[in-house]
C-alpha positions in Angstrom: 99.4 82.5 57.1 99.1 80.2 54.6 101.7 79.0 52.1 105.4 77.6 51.5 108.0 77.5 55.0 110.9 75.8 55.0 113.5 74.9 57.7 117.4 74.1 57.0 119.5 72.7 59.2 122.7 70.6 58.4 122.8 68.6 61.1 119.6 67.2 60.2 115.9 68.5 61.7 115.6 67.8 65.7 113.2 67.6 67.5 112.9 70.7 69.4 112.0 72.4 66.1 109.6 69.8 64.4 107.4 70.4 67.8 107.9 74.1 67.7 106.6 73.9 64.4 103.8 71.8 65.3 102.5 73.7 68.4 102.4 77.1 66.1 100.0 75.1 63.6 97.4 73.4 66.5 97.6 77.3 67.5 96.8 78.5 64.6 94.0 75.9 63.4 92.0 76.9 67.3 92.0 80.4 65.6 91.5 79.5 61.9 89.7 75.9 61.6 90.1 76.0 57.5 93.6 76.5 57.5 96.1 73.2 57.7 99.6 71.9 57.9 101.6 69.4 55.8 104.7 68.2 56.8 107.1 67.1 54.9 111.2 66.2 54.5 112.4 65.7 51.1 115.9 65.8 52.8 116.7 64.3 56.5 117.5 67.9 57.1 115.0 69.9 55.4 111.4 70.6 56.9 108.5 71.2 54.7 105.5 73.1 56.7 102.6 73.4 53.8 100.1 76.1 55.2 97.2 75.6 52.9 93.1 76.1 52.7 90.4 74.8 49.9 91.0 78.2 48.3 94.7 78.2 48.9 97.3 75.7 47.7 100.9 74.6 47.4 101.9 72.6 44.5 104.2 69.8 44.4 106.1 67.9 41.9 109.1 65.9 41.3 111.5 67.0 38.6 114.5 64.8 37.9 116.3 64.9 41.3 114.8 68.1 42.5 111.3 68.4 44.5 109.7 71.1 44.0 107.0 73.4 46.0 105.5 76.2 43.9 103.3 79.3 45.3 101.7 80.7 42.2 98.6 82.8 41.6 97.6 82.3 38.3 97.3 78.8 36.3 99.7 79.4 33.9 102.0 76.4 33.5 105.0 76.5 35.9 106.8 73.5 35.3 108.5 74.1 32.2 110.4 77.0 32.9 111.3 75.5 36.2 112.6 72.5 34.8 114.9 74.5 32.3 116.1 76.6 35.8 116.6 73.2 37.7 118.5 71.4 34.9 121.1 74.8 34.6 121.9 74.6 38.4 122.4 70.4 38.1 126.1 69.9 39.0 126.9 73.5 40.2 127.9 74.7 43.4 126.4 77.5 45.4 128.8 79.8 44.5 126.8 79.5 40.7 127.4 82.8 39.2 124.7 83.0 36.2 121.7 83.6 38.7 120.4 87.0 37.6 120.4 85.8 33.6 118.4 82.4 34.5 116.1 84.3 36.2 115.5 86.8 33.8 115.3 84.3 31.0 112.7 82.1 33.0 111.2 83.5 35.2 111.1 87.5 34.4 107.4 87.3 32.2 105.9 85.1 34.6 102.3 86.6 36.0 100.6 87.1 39.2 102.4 86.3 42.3 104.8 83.8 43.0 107.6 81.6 44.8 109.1 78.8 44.3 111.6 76.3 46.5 113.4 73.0 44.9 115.2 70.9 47.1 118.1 68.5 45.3 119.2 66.2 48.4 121.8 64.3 46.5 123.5 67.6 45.4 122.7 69.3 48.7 121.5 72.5 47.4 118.4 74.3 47.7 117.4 77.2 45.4 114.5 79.4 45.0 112.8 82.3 43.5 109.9 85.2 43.6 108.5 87.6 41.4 109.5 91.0 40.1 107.7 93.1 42.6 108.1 90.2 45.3 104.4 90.4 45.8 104.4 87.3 48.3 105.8 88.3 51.4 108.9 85.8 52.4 111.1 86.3 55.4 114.8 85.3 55.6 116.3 84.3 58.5 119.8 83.2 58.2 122.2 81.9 61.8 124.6 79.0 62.7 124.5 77.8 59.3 120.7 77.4 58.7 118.9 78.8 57.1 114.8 79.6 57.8 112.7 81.1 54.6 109.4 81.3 55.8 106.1 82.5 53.9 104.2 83.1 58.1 106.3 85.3 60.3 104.6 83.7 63.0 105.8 80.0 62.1 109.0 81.7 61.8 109.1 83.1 65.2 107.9 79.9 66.3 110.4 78.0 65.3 113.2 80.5 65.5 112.6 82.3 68.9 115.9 84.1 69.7 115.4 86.9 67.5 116.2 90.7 68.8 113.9 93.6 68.7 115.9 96.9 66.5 114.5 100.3 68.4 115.0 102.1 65.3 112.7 99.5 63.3 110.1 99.7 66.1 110.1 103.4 65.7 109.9 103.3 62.1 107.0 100.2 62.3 105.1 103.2 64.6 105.7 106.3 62.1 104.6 104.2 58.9 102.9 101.3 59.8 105.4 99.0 58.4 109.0 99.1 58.0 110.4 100.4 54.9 113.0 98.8 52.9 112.6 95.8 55.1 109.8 94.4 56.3 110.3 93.6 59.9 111.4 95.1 63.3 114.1 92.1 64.0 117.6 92.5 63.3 117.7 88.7 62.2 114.3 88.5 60.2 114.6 90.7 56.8 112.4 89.7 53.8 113.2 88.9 50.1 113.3 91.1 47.6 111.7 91.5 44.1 113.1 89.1 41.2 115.1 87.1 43.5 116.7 84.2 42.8 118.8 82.3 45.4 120.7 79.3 45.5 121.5 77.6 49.4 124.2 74.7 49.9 123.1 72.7 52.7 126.2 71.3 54.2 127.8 74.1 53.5 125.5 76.8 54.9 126.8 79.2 51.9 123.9 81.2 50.4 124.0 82.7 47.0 121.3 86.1 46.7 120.3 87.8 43.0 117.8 90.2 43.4 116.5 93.4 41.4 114.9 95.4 43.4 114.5 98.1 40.4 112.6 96.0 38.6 109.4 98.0 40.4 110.3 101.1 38.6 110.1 100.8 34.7 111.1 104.3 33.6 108.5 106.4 32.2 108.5 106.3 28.2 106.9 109.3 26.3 107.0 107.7 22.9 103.6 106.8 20.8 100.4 108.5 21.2 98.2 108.5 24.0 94.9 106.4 22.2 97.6 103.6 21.2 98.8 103.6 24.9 95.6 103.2 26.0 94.8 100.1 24.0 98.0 98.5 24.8 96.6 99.1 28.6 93.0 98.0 27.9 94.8 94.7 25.9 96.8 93.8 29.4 94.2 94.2 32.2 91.9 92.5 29.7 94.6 89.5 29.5 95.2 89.4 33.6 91.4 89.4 34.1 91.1 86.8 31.9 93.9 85.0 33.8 92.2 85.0 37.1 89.1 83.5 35.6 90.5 80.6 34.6 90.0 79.3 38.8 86.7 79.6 38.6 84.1 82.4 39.1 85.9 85.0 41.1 84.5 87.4 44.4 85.2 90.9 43.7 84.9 93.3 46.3 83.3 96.1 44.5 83.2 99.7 46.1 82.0 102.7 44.7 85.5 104.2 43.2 87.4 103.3 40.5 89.4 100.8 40.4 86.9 97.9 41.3 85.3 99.1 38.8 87.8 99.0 36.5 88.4 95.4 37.0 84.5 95.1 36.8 84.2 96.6 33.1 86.2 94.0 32.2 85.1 91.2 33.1 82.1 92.9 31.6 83.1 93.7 28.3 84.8 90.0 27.8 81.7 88.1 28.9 83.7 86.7 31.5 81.7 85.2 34.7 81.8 87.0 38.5 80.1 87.9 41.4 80.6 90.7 44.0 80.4 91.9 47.4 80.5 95.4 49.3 80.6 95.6 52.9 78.5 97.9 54.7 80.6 98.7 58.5 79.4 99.7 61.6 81.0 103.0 62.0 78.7 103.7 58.7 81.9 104.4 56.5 81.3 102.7 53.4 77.7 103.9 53.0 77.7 105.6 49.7 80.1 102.7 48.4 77.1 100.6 49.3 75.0 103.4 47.3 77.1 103.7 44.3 78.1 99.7 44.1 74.8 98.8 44.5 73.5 101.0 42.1 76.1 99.8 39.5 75.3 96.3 40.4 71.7 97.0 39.6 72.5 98.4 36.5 75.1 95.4 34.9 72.7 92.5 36.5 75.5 91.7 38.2 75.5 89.2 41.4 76.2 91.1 44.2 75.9 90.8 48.3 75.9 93.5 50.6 77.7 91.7 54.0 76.8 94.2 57.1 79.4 94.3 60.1 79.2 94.9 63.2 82.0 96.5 65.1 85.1 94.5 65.5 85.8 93.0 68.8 88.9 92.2 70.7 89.0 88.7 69.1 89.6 90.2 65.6 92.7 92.4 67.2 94.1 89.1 68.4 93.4 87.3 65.3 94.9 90.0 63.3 98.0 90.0 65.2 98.1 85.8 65.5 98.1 86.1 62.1 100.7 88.8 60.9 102.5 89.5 64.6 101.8 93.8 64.1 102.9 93.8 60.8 99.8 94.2 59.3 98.3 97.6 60.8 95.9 96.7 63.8 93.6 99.6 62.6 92.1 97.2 60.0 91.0 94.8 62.2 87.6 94.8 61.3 88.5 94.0 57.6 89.0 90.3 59.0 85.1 90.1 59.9 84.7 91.2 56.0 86.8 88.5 54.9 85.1 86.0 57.7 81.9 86.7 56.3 82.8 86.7 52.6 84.3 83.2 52.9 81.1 82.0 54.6 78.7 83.8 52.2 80.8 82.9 49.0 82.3 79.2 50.1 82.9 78.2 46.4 84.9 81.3 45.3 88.9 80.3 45.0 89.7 83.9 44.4 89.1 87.2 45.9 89.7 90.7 43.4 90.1 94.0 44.7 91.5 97.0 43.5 94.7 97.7 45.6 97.3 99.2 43.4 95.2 100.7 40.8 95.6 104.4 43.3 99.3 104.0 42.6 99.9 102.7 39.0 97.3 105.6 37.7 97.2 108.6 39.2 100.4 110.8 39.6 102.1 110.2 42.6 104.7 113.1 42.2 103.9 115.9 45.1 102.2 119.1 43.8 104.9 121.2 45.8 108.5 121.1 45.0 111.1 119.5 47.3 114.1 121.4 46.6 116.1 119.5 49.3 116.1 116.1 51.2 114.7 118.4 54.4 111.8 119.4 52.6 111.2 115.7 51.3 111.4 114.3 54.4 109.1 116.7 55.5 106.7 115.5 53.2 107.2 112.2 53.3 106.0 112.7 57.5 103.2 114.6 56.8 101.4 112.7 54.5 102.7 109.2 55.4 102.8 109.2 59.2 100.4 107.5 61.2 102.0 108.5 64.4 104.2 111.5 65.0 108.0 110.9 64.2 108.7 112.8 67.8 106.5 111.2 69.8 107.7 108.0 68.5 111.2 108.5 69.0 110.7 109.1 73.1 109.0 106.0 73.5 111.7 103.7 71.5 114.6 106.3 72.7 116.3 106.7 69.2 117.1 110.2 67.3 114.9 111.9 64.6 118.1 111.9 62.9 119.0 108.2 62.6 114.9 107.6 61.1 115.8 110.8 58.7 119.1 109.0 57.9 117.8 105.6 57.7 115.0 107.1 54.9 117.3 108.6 53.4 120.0 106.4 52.7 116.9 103.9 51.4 115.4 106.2 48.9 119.3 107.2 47.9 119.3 103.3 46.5 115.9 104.1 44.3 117.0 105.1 40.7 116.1 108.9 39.7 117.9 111.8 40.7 114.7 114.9 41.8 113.3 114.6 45.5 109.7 114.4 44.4 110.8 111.3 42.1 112.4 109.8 45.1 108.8 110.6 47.0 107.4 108.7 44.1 109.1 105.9 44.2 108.6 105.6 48.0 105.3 105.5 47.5 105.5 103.1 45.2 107.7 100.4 46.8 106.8 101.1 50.2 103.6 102.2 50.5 102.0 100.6 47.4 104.3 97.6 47.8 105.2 96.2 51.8 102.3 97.6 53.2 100.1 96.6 50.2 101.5 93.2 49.9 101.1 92.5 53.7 97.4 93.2 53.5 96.6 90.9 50.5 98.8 88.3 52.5 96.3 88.9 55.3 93.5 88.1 52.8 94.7 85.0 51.1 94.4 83.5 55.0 90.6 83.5 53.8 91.0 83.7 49.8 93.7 83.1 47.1 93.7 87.0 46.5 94.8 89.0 43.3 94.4 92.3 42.2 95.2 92.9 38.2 97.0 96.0 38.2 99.8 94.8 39.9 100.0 91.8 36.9 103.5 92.3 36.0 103.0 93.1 32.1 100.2 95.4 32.6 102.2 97.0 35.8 105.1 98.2 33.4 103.1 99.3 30.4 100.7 101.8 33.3 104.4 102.6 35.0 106.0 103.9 31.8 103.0 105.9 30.9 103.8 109.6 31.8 103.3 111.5 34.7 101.9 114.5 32.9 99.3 112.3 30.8 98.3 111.2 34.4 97.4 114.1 36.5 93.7 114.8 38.1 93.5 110.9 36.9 93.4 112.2 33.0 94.7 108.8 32.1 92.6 106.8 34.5 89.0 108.3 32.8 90.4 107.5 29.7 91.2 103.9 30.6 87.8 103.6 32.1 86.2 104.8 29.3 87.7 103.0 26.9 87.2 99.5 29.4 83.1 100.9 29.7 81.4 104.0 29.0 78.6 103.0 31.1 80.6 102.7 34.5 82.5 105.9 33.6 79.4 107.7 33.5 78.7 106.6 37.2 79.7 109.1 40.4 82.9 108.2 42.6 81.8 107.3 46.3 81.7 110.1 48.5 81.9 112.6 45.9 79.9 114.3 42.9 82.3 113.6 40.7 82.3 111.1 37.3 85.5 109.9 35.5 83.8 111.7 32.4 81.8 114.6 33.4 82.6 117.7 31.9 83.0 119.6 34.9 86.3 116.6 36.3 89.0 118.9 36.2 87.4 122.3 37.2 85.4 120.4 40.5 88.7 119.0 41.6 90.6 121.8 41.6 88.0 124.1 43.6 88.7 121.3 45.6 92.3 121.4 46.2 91.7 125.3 46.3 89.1 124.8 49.5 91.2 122.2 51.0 94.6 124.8 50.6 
């Protein structure tokens, strides 16, 4: 995976881990040619491993005594905030208290995805950040006094072999796909949270954590009428759009629904340059996206390629896996030959756009039935979240449906919001639409610096605090569209009759429901 790795140990790096570390990359390049390591040591016992591709890439700069290493999706300037951070923390121990104000100060507006890691060796601290909804995936390992924060799982299991397998994170990795609230199935491996801003003394292996994990929920706000909402919207997607251009032409991967499309009205509507690409797979899946995007396509002049795949083969199952280590769900599989194919067909593009989040920021995600009690949530949450049955799982991994209810429950008791179907909201918005989102774009920025606009932190709040009952049968979301382009609003969702401003929206979807009850 590519990106930022670190290793801390204060008895300076040996050698048993600088080859571990090695090995895993000469693995990894007879899988993924494009992708290489940089090794570095700004400190006798700090190791640098910089995972990068032409499309993917770690900055680095010197700032007073501090080097720095800086993960960030967007161009906006880094530096300067950083440096203000840095010179704060000069002359203070780990034990610094004023961690969450710095970063909220600094680092709080800052788009797109991001981390960052500064390493002072004649203070003997190293300190480091992410972004609100800690959209790059960074594990945390912490034993023995070092200290492991590593953007590739794999690298980190590499280096850090001892680790032990949790049955009850198994079980829960099998329900859900991913682990909720946590990111792994190791009792030593967890990964950092949203707005985090940490602070590691290297001699003394003392680490410092500030994190605000609530910063993924801005409370819904009724105030101001819905057309002046709408604008505010339009002005922030507009701005991230605009944000991602600035790297070049970008690759979006247009489908026939609506949030590619979204993204594709505007880029239309500002003039701003991009090219597109729709996968057509073998199991025949995506054959009225091909329909419908094409047919858009045709109709903006738009630069678009159709890439056709065949079926996946075991090599993309072991790729996938190299790659994430079952994290990532080996069901997508086959997205790997998409993104194989795209880099080939598209070798210039230094980003890839897609749509993920824009079916969680829009459309209501409160359930139509009420929960009255944490049994009935639960309930729920299983039927339409599990992938495998929660009592066939617990046989094979021999822990109680009680400890996965209790484990669920005790995570969604931390989410602010007092109603069961909030709570089911809010799962679905920090685990679903969050660690099992965020693990698939990581997946694609192997291939592609990847981005998707909705999740751009200013625009993410404004579409957050919008209100659930403005939102329902995707109200909001036609509106949006519409206003962004009435052309593309006029054209049918994939795989259904419907269009975001027909007339008959509202009554088709709920025969729908009706015929689906």
């Amino acid at each position: 995976m590519p990106g930022l790795n670190v290793f801390v140990n204060p008895a300076n790096i040996n050698a048993s881990l600088l080859n571990a570390v090695r090995r895993d990359g000469e693995a990894q390049r007879r899988l993924f040619p494009h992708v290489s390591d940089t090794l570095e040591q700004p400190d006798p016992r700090v190791l640098i491993c910089l995972r990068t591709h032409s499309s993917y890439q770690v900055r680095a700069c010197k700032l007073g005594d501090w080097t720095c290493y800086v993960e960030n999706q967007t161009r906006q300037e880094f530096v300067p905030p950083l440096e203000t951070l840095l010179r704060k923390l000069d002359g203070q121990a780990p034990e610094f208290l004023g961690l969450r104000a710095v970063w909220d100060e600094l680092l709080g507006g800052m788009p797109g995805a991001s981390f960052f890691l500064a390493v002072n060796s004649q203070a003997g601290l190293l300190a480091f950040a992410n972004d609100a909804l800690a959209r790059l995936p960074v594990y945390l390992r912490q034993s023995n006094a070092s200290l492991a924060l590593c953007r590739d799982i794999g690298q980190l299991q590499s280096a850090c072999p001892e680790n032990t397998l949790n049955p009850l994170y198994l079980a829960l990795n099998q329900v859900f796909g991913y682990v909720p609230g946590r990111g792994t199935v190791y009792d030593e491996i967890d990964t950092l949270s949203g707005g985090t801003f940490g602070v590691y003394g290297i001699s003394s292996g003392k680490l410092v954590l500030s994190s605000d994990p609530g910063l993924r929920f801005p409370e819904v706000d009724a105030a101001g009428s819905q057309a002046s909402r709408l604008k505010d919207l339009v002005r922030a997607f507009d701005a991230a759009n605009r944000e991602f251009s600035q790297s070049g032409t970008p690759l979006l991967a247009l489908s026939g629904g609506f949030d590619s499309r979204a993204i594709l009205a505007s880029f239309v509507r500002q003039d701003l340059p991009l090219q597109a690409v729709t996968y057509h797979d073998a199991q025949n899946a995506a054959s009225d996206d091909v329909r419908v995007a094409s047919q858009i396509a045709r109709d903006l002049r738009l630069n678009h390629r159709i890439l056709a795949l065949p079926r996946e083969g075991l090599e993309h199952y072991r790729k996938l896996f190299a790659l994430k280590r079952g994290i990532n769900y080996l069901g997508v599989a086959f997205f790997l030959q998409f993104l194989e194919a795209a880099r080939s067909a598209f070798p210039q593009a230094q980003i890839l756009l897609t749509g993920d989040g824009g079916d969680k920021v829009f459309p209501c995600l409160l359930p139509d039935q009420k929960l009255r009690d944490s049994r009935e949530f639960l309930d729920h949450l299983y039927a339409q979240n599990a992938i495998f049955p929660v009592e066939a799982t617990v046989e094979l991994h021999a822990v109680e449906v009680a400890a996965i209810d209790a484990y669920l429950l005790d995570l969604v008791g931390t989410y602010p919001g007092g109603t069961w179907p909030e709570k089911y909201k809010q799962f679905i918005l920090a685990e679903r639409g969050g660690r099992w989102l965020y693990e698939g774009e990581d997946r694609n920025r192997n291939f592609f610096n990847h981005a998707t606009p909705f999740y751009a932190y200013v625009f993410y709040r404004l579409a957050l605090q919008i209100p659930d009952a403005w939102k329902r049968n995707n109200r909001f979301y036609r509106q949006f569209l519409a206003e962004l382009s009435p052309e593309l609003s006029r054209s049918r969702i994939a795989d259904s009759v419907l269009r975001p401003t027909g007339l008959s929206y509202d009554a088709l979807l709920l025969l729908r429901k009706m015929l689906r009850k």
